[in-house]
Backbone as a ProteinNet text record, in pm:
[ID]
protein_1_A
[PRIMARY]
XXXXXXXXXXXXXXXXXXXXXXXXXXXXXXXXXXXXXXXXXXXXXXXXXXXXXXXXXXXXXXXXXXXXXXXXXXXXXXXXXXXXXXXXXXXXXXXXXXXXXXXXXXXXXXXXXXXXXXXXXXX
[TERTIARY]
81.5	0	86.1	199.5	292.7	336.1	303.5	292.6	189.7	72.7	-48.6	-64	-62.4	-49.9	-193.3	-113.8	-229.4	-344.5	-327.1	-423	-564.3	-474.7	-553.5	-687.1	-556.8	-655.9	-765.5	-693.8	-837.7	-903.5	-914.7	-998.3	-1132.8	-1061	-1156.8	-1213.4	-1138.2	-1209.7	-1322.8	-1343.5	-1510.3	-1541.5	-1532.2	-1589.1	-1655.2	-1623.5	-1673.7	-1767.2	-1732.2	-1844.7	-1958.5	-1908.8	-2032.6	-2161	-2113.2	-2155.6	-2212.8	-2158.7	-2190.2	-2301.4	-2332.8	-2405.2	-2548.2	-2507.8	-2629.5	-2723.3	-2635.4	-2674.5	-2728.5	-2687.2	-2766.4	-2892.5	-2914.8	-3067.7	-3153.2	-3125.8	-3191.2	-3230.5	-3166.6	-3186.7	-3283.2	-3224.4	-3351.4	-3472.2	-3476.1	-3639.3	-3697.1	-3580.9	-3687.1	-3725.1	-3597.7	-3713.5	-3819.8	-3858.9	-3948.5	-3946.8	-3811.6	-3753.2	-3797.3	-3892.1	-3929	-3856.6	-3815.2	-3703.4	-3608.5	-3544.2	-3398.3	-3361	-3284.8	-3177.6	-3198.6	-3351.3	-3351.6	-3358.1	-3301.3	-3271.7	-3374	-3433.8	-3493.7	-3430.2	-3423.9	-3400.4	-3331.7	-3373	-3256.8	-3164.7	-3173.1	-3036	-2949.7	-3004.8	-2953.2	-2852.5	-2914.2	-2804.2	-2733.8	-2790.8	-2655.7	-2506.5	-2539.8	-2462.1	-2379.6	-2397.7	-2341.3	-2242.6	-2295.5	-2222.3	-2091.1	-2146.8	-2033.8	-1937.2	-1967.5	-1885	-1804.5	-1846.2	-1810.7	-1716.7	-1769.3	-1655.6	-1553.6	-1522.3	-1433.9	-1306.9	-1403.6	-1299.3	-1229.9	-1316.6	-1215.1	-1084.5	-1169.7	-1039.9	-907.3	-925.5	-830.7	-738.6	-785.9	-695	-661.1	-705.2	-678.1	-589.2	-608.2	-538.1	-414	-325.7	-191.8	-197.4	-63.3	-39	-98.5	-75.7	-124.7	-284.2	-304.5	-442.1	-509.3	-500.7	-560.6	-557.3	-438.9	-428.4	-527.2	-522.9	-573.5	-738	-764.6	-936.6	-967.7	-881	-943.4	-951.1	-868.7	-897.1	-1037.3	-1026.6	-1122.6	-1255.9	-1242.8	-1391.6	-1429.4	-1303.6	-1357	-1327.4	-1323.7	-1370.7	-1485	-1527.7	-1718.4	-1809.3	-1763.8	-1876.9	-1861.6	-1760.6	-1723.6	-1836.6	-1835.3	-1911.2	-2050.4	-2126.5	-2234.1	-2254.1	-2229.4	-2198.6	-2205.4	-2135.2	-2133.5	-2313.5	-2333.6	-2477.3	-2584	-2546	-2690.9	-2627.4	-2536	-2502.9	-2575.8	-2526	-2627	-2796.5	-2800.3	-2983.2	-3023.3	-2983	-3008.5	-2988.3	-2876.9	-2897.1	-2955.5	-3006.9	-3143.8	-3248.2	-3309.3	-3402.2	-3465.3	-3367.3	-3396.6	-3217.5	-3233.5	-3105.3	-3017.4	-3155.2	-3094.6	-3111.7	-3111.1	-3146	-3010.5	-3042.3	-2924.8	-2820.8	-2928.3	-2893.3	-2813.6	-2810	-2672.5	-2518.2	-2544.9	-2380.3	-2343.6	-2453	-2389.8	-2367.6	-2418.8	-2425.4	-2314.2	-2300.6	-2116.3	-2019	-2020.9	-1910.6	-1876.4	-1978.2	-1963.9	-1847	-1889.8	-1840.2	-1707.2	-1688.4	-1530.9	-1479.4	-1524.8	-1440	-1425.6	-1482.2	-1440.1	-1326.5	-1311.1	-1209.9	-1073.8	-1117.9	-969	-927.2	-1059.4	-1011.7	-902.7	-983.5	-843	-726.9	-733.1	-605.3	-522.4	-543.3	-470.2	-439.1	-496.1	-502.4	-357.8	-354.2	-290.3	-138.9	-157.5	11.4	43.1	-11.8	33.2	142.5	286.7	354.2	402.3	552.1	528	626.1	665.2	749.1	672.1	575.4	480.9	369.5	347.7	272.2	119.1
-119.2	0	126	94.9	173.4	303.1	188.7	262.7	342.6	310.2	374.1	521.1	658.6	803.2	786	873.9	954.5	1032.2	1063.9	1115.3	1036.3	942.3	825	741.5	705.9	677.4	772	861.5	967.1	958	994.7	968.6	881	763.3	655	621.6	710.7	719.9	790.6	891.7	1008.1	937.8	854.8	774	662.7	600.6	496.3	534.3	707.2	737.4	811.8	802.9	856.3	751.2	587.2	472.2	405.4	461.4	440	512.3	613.9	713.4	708.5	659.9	645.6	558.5	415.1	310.4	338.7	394.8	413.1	492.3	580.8	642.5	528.8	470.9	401.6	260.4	201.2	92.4	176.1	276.6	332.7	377.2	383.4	414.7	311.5	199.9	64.9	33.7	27	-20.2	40.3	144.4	251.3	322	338.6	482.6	599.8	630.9	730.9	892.7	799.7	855.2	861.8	897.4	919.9	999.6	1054.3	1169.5	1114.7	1131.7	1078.4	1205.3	1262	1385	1396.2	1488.5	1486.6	1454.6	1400.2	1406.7	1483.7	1632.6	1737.4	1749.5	1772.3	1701.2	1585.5	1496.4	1387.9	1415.7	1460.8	1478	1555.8	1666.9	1776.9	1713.8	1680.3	1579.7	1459.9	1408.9	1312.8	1413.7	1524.7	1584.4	1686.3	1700.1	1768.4	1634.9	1520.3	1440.2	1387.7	1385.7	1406.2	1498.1	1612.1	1746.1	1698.3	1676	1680.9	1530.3	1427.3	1346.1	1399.3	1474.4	1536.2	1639.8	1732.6	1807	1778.6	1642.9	1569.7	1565.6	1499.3	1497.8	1610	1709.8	1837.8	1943.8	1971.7	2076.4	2033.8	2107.5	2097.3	2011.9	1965.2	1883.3	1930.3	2056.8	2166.1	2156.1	2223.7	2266.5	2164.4	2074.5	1900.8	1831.7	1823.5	1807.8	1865	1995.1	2113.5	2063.7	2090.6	2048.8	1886.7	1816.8	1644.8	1679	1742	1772.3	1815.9	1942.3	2032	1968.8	1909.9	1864.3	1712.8	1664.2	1492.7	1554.1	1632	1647.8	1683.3	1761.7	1807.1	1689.2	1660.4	1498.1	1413.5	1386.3	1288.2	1332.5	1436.2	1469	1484.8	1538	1496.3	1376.3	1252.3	1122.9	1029.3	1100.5	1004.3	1050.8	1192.9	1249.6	1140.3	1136.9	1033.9	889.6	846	712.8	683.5	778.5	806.5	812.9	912.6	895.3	774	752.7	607.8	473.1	479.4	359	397.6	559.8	592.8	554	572	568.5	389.7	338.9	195.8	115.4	64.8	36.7	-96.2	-199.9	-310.3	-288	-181.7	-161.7	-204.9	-231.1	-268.4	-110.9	-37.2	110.6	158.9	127.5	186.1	156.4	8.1	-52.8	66.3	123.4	182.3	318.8	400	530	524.3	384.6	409.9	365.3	312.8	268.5	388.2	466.3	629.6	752.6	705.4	790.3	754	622.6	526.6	563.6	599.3	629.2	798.4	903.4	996.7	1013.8	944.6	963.1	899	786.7	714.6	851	928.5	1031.8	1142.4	1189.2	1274.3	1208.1	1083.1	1001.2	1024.7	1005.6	970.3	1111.8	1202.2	1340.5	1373.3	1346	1385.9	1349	1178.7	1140.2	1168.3	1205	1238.8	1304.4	1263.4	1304.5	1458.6	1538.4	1693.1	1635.3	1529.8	1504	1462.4	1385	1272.4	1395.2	1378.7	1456.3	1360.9
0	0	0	11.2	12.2	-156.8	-263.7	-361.7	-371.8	-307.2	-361.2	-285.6	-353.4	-335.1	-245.9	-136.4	-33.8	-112.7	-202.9	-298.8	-315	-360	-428.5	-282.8	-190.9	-105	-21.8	-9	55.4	-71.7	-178.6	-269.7	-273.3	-272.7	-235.2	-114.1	31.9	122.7	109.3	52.4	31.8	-49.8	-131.2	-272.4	-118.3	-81.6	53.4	93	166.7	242.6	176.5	66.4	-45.8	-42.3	-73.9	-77.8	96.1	187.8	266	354.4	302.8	348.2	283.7	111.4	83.3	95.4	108.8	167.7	288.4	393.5	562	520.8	372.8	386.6	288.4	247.5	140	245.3	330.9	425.1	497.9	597.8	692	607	487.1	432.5	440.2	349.6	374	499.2	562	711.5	745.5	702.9	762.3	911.4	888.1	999.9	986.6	1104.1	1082.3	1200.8	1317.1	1418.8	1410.6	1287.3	1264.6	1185.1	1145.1	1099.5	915.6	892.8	716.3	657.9	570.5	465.4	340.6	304	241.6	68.7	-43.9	-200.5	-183.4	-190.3	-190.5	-102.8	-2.2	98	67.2	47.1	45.3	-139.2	-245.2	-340	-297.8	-235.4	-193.1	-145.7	-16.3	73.2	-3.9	-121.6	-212.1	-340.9	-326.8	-469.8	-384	-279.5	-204.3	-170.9	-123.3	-84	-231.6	-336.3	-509.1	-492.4	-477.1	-467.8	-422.1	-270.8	-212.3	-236.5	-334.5	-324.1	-510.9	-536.6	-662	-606.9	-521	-506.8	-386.3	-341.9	-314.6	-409	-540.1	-634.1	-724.5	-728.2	-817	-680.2	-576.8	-531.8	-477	-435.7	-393.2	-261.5	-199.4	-91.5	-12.6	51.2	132.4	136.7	65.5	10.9	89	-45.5	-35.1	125.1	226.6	328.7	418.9	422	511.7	468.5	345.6	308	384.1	363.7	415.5	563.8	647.4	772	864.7	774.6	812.6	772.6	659.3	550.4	650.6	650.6	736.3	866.4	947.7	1111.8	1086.9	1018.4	974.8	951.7	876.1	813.1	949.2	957	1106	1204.8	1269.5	1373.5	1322	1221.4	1148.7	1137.9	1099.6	1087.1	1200.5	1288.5	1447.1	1497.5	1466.4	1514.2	1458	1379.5	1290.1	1320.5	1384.7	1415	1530.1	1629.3	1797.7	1785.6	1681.6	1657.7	1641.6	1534.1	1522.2	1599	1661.9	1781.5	1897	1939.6	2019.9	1978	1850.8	1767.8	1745.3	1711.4	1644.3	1690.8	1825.1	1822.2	1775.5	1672.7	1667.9	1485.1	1437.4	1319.9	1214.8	1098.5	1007.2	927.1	943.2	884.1	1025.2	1122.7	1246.1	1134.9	1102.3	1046.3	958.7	855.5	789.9	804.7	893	939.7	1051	1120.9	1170.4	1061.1	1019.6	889	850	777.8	718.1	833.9	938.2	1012.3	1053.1	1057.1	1048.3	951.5	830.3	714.3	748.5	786.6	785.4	916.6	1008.8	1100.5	1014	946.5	861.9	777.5	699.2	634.5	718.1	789.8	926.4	940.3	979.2	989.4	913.5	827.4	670	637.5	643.6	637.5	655.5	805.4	928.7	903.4	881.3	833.7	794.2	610.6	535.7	508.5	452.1	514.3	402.9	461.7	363.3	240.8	264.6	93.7	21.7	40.4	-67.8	-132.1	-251.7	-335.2	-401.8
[MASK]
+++++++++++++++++++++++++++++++++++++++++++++++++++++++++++++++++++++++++++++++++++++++++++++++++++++++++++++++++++++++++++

């Protein structure tokens, strides 16, 4: 994993939690959750095209840039993410849509992580 650019993997980390996020609203509809943190169509694309955004400009802006944005962008989603993880295991706590509304939020702390190492020679 060593070859593979920090780029690349935060990349596919917001590409994850893109997939993972939409999955936790599309499960909690089916179940018919009605006590939990569900987004309306328009929210819910918003929230997917920004998470789009951000795993593009992972790969388009500078080390810096790119670093500083995965930080700031995955401590935001993270704590949004853990919020609707908690609702939801208040709400419905043996539900199948928890797995994926914490998964989502596991991937935005790996995002910080990864952020974080990243080290100042690697591009």
């Amino acid at each position: 994993m060593e070859g593979l650019s920090y780029r690349l993997r935060l990349a596919a980390l917001w590409i994850m939690n893109m997939i993972a996020f939409f999955a936790y609203r599309t499960i909690a509809i089916s179940e018919g959750a009605t006590e939990v943190s569900l987004l309306s169509n328009t929210e819910l694309a918003t929230i997917l095209v920004l998470l789009m955004v951000f795993a593009l400009l992972t790969l388009l802006l500078g080390r810096k840039n790119s670093r500083s944005m995965n930080i700031i962008a995955g401590v935001v989603f993270a704590i949004g993410e853990l919020a609707i993880f908690v609702d939801g295991i208040v709400g419905y706590p043996s539900a199948p849509f928890n797995v994926m509304s914490g998964a989502a939020a596991v991937v935005m702390v790996a995002v910080v992580w990864l952020a974080r190492k990243w080290p100042k020679a690697q591009s």
